[in-house]
N, C-alpha and C positions, 0 to 999 in steps of 0.2 A: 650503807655502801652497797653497790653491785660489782657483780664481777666481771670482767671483760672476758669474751672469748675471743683473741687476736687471731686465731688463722682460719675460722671460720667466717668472722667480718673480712680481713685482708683478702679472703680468695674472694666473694664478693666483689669488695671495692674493688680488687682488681680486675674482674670483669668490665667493672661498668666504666673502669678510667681510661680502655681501651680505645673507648671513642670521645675520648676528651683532650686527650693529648696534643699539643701544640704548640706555637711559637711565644714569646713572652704574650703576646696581645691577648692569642688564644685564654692561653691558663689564667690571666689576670681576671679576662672576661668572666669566664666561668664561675670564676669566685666572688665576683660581687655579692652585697648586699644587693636586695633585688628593693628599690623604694617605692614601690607599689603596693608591696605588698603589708597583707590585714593579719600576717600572723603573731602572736602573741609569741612569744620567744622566752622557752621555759631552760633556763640556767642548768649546767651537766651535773648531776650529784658527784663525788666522787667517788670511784671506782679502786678496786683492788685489783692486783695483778700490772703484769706490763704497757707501758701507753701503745694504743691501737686507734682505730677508728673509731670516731664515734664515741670515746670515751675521756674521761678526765682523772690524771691521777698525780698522787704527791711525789716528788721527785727527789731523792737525795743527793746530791753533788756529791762525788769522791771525797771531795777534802772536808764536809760537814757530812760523812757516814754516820760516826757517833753524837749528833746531836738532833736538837729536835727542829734543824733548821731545814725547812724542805721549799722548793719552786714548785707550782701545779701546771700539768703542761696536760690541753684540751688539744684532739685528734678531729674535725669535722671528718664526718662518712666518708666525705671522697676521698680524703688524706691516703697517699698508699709508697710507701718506702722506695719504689723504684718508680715511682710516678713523675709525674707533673711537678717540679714545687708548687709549695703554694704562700700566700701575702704569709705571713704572721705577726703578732700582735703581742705587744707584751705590755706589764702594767702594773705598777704602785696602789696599792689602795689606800685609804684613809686611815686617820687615829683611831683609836678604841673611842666611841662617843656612845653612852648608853641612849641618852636622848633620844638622838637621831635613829639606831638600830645599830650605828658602823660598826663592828667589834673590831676593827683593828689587825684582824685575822685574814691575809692574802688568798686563803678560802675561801673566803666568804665575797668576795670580788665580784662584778659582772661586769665595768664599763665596757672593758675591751671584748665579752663575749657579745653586748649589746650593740655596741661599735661596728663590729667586724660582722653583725647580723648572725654569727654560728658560723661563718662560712672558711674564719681563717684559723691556723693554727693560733693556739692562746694560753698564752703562759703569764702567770702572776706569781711577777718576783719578790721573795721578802725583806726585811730590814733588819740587818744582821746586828743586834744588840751587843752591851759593853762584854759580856762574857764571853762570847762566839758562839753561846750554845743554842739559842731561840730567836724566833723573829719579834722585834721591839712592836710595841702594840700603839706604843706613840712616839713621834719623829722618826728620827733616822737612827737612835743608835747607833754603833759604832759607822760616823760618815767613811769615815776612809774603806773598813771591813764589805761596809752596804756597797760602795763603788766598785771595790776589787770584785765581789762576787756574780758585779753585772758583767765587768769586762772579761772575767773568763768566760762564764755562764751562756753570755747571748751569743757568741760563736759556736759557740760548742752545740746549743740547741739547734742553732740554724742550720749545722752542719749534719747533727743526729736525728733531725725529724725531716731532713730538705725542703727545709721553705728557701722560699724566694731572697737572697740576697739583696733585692733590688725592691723589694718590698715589706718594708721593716718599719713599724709601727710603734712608738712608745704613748701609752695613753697615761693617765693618771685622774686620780677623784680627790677632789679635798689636799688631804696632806700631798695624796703623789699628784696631785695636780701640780703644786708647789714641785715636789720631787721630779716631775720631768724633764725641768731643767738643776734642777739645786743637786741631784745624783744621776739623771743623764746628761747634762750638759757640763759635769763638773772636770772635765779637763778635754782638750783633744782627742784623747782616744778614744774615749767613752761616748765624745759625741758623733765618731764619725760610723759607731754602726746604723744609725737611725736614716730611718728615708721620711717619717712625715712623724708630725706631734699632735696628740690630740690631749686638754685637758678641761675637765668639770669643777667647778665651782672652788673659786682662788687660784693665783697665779703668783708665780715667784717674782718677789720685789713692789708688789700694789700694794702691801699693807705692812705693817709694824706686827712683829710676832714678840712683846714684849715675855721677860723670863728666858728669853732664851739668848745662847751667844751667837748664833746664829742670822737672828733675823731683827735684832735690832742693834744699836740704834738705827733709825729707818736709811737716814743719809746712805751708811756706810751699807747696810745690807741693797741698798739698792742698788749702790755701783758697783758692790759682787754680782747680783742678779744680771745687769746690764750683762758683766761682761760674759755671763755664762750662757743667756738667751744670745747672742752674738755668736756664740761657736755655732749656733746652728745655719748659720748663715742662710740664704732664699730659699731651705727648705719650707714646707707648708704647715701652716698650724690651723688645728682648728679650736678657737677657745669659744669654750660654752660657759654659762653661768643665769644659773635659777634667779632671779628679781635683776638687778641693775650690772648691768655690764660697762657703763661708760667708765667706771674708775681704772679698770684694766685697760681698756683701749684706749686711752688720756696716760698712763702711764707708759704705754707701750709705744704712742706716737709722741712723746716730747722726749724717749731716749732712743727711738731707733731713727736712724735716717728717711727710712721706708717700710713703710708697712705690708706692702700691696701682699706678701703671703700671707699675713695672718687674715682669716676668716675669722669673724665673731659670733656669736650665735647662743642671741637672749633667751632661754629655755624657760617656761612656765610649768613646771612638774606636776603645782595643781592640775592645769589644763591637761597634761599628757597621762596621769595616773589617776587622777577623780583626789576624794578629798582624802586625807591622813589621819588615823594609819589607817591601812590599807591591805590587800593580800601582797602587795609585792613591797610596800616600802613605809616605815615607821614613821616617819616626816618628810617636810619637802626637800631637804637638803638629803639626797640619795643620789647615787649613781645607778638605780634602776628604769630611769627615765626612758631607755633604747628597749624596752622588752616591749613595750605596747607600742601598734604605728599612731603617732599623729604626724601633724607637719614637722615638728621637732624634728622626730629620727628621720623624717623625710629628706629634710635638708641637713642632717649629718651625713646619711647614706650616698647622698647625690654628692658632699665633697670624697668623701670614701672614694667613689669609683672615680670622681675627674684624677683623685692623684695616682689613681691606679692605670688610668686609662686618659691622661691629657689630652691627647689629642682628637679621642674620640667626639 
C-alpha cells in the first residue's frame, strides 16, 4: 500500500480545477473517457490514510466499523471537495473463481475503473454475508443486508465525495453483472439512484443458476428478473459479453416491450488483451478488457460519453 498526502495533492488539484469549473455540460465534458486514446490504464493500489486525489482506499461504513466489511472509494486527480462534481461509478464484482483469477474480493475490481477510463469517482461495493461481519466471496450473501448497505451507502457517498447526482453509474462483472439488476434494481428505491447500467459477461434472468433459490427454477427466476430490469425503466444499458451475446439480447427482446436503450456489445478479450494468461488477466472471462485501447473500449467509451453528454 502507499500512503496518500491529502492536502498537498488537494491544494494542487485545486489549483488546476480553477480553470475547469462549469455548468453541467462543462464538468461532464471534462470527465470523459477520452476514446482515442492509446493509454494502457494501470488499476489504483490501495492506499492508506484519508480518501484524496488520486488515490484509492477501503472505507468502513459507521454501522460495519467493527467488522471486516469495507466499500473502496477511487479519487481521480481532478477530484477536489469544493469542486466541480464529477460522474461516479460504482460496481459489484464477481464470485471467488480460482480458474479464471476473480477472487471474489471487491478489491480486486476494475470494470468500473476501466469503464470510467480513471476519470470518475469509483467505488466498489461489497456483499454483505450471513453473519454481517465480511463480504461473501460468492453470491449475494445476506440479499436483503447486500441491498440496505447500498441504499444507505450510495447517498451518502454521493453526498461525501460530490459527485454528480445526475451522473450515477452502476456497472457489474460476472456475478454483479447479474447483481446490477438482482441488488440494484431490487425494489424502487434502490433503483431510483442509478442514471445508466453497464454490465460484463451474464445478465439477470438469461440463464438457470441451478443450486440456488435464487436463480432457478428458470420460469420463475425470469419473471423476477423481468420485473426488476423494468424498474429501470429507459434508462441506458450497456451489455457487453466476451464469445456470444445473442442469448441476452433474445432474452431481453421477447420480455421487454422495447429495447431501443439497451446497447450490446460482443467483446473478444482475446483480441483486446493478446492470449491467456497474461500480465493483466488469467483467462478470457475478466473484467480487465477496458485497461488496453482496442475497438472494444473504444466503443464502450464512445456510449460513456453519449450518456453523459446526449446531446452532444
Amino acid at each position: 500500500m502507499k500512503f496518500c498526502y491529502p492536502f498537498v495533492i488537494a491544494f494542487f488539484v485545486g489549483l488546476a480545477l480553477e480553470t475547469v469549473a462549469g455548468d453541467d455540460s462543462t464538468r461532464r465534458r471534462n470527465a470523459k473517457p477520452q476514446p482515442e486514446s492509446t493509454q494502457v490504464l494501470e488499476p489504483p493500489a490501495l492506499s492508506t490514510g484519508p480518501a484524496t486525489a488520486g488515490c484509492r482506499v477501503a472505507v468502513h461504513a459507521p454501522e460495519f466499523a467493527d467488522t471486516n466489511i469495507v466499500h473502496h472509494v477511487y479519487l481521480p486527480d481532478n477530484w477536489n471537495q469544493n469542486g466541480p462534481p464529477l460522474p461516479i461509478i460504482f460496481e459489484y464484482t464477481g464470485n471467488r473463481h480460482p480458474p479464471t483469477g476473480s477472487t471474489g474480493d471487491p478489491k480486486d475490481a476494475v470494470l468500473g475503473y476501466g469503464i470510467s477510463g480513471g476519470r470518475f469517482i469509483w467505488v466498489t461495493l461489497p456483499y454483505v454475508d450471513e453473519s454481517g461481519k465480511r463480504n461473501a466471496p460468492n453470491w449475494w450473501g445476506d440479499i436483503d443486508a447486500t441491498v440496505h448497505y447500498a441504499k444507505v451507502n450510495v447517498p451518502r457517498i454521493i453526498r461525501r465525495f460530490n459527485a454528480d447526482p445526475d451522473a450515477v453509474f452502476l456497472c457489474g462483472f460476472s456475478r454483479g453483472a447479474i447483481g446490477v439488476s438482482l441488488i440494484g434494481l431490487h425494489d424502487d428505491e434502490i433503483a431510483s439512484h442509478w442514471t445508466a447500467f453497464v454490465t460484463h459477461d451474464h445478465f439477470d434472468g438469461v440463464r438457470q443458476w441451478r443450486s440456488t433459490d435464487w436463480g432457478s427454477p428458470l420460469d420463475d427466476y425470469r419473471e423476477q428478473a423481468i420485473r426488476r430490469i423494468k424498474r429501470a425503466g429507459n434508462r441506458p444499458w450497456l451489455v457487453s459479453q466476451n464469445g456470444n451475446i445473442d442469448p441476452t439480447k433474445d432474452f431481453l427482446r421477447a420480455s421487454l416491450s422495447h429495447t431501443e436503450h439497451f446497447t450490446f456489445l460482443p467483446v473478444n478479450t482475446r483480441e483486446a488483451l493478446g492470449e491467456f494468461p497474461n500480465a493483466l488477466a488469467k483467462a478470457a472471462h475478466t473484467d480487465a478488457w477496458l485497461l488496453k485501447p482496442s475497438r472494444y473500449r473504444t466503443s464502450a467509451w464512445n456510449w460513456v460519453n453519449d450518456v453523459l453528454s446526449p446531446a452532444d
